[in-house]
C-alpha positions in Angstrom: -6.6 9.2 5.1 -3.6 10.6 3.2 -1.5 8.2 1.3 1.7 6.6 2.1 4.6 6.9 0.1 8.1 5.5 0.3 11.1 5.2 -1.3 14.2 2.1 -2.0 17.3 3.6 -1.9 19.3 0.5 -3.3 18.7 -1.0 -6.5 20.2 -2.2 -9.3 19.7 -2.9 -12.7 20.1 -3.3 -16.5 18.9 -2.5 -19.6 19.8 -3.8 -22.8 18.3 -1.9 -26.0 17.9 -3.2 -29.9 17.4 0.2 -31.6 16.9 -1.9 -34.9 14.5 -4.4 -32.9 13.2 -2.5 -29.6 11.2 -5.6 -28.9 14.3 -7.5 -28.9 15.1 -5.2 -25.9 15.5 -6.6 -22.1 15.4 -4.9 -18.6 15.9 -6.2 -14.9 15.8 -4.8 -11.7 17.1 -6.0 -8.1 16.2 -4.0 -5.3 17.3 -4.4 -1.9 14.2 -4.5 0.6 15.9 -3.5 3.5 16.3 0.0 2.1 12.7 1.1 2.3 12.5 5.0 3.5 8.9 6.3 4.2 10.3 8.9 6.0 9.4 7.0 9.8 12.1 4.9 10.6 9.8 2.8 12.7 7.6 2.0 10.0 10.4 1.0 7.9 11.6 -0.9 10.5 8.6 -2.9 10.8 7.7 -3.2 7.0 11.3 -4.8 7.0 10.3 -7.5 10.0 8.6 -10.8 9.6 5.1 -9.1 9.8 5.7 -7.6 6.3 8.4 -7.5 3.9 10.0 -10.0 6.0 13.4 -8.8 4.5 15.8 -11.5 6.3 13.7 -14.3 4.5 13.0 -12.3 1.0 15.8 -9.6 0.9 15.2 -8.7 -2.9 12.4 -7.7 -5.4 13.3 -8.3 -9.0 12.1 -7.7 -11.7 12.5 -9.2 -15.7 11.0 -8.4 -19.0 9.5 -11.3 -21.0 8.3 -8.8 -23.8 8.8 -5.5 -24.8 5.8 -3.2 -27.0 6.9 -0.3 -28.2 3.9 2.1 -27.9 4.7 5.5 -29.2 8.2 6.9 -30.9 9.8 7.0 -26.6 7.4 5.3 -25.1 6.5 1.7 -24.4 5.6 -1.4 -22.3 7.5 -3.9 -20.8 5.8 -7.0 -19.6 7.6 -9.3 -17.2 7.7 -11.2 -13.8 7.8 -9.2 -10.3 8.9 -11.2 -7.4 8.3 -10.3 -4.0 8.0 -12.0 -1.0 8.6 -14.8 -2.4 5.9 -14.7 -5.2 6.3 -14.1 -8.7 3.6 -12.0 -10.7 3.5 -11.0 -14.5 3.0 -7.4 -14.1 3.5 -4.2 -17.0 5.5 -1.2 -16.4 4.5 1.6 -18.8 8.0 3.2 -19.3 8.5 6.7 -21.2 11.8 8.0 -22.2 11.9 11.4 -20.5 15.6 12.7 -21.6 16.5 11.3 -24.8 19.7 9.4 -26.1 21.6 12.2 -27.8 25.3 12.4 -28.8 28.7 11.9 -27.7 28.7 12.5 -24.0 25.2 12.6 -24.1 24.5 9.0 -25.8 26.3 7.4 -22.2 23.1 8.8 -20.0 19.3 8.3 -20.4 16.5 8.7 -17.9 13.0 7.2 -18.2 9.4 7.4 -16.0 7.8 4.1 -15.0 4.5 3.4 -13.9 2.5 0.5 -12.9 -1.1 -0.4 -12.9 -1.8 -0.7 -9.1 -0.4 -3.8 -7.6 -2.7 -5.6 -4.8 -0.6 -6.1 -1.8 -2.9 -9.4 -1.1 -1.4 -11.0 -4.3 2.2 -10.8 -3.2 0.4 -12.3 1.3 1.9 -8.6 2.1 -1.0 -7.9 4.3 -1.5 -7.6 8.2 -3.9 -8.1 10.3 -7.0 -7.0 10.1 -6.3 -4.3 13.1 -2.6 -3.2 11.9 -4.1 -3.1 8.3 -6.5 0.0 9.7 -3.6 1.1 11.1 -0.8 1.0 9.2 -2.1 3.8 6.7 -1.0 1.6 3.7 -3.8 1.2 0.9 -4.7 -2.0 -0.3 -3.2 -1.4 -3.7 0.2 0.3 -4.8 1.6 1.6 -7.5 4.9 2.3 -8.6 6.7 5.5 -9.7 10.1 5.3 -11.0 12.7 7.6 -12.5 15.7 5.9 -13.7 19.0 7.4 -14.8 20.7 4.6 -16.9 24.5 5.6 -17.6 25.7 3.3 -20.8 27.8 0.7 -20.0 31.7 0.5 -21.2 31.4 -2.2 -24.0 34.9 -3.7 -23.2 
């Protein structure tokens, strides 16, 4: 069975970074549930329903850093609590800087990869029955890719 992949198209976020004192740093996320794209617009429809995501009850998933461990010279983890569906998780995101900081102009923009370790679907109840599990073509385990552009905030 291939694997299923999706997008959210709406999310939000903020990062706040100590150069001096990268541990000092912060980052959280909000991303709207109702924005899932898989590519099937019925499947995203039912993720969405009560049978899932259950998006009119739990319309976010956020996300916020307790600790920040710089691993390498643009590279680190960020340890913090994932809610979804009503259940918060301490989860890491293993986060590389993939278009560095430069100057002027190039200071305001940054973009970074994040991965997970796989997250179990059964630790946040987003599971169906035991038929529509078979079915559905959605592993028991995800994990996350993310490429974020951060644009520097005006400090005014």
């Amino acid at each position: 069975m291939g694997l299923t992949s999706g997008t959210f198209t709406q999310c939000t976020g903020a990062i706040t970074i100590d150069r001096q004192h990268p541990e000092k740093s912060s980052v959280s996320a909000v991303i709207l549930v109702m924005s899932i794209d898989t590519g099937i617009r019925k499947r995203d429809e039912h993720l969405c329903s009560p049978a899932f995501f259950d998006a009119s009850k739990y319309p976010k998933i956020t996300f916020q850093s307790r600790r920040i461990i710089p691993t390498a010279a643009r590279a680190g983890d960020i340890e913090g609590n994932l809610t979804m569906h009503g259940i918060t998780k301490s989860i890491v995101l293993h986060v590389k800087l993939l278009a560095p900081m430069g100057e002027g102009e190039a200071l305001a923009r940054s973009r970074w990869a994040v991965t997970t370790e796989p997250l179990k679907r059964r630790d946040f109840n987003l599971m169906f029955g035991k038929t529509a599990e078979i079915l559905s073509g959605i592993g028991p385990e995800v994990t996350v890719h993310l490429e974020i552009e951060a644009t520097k905030a005006d400090a005014t």
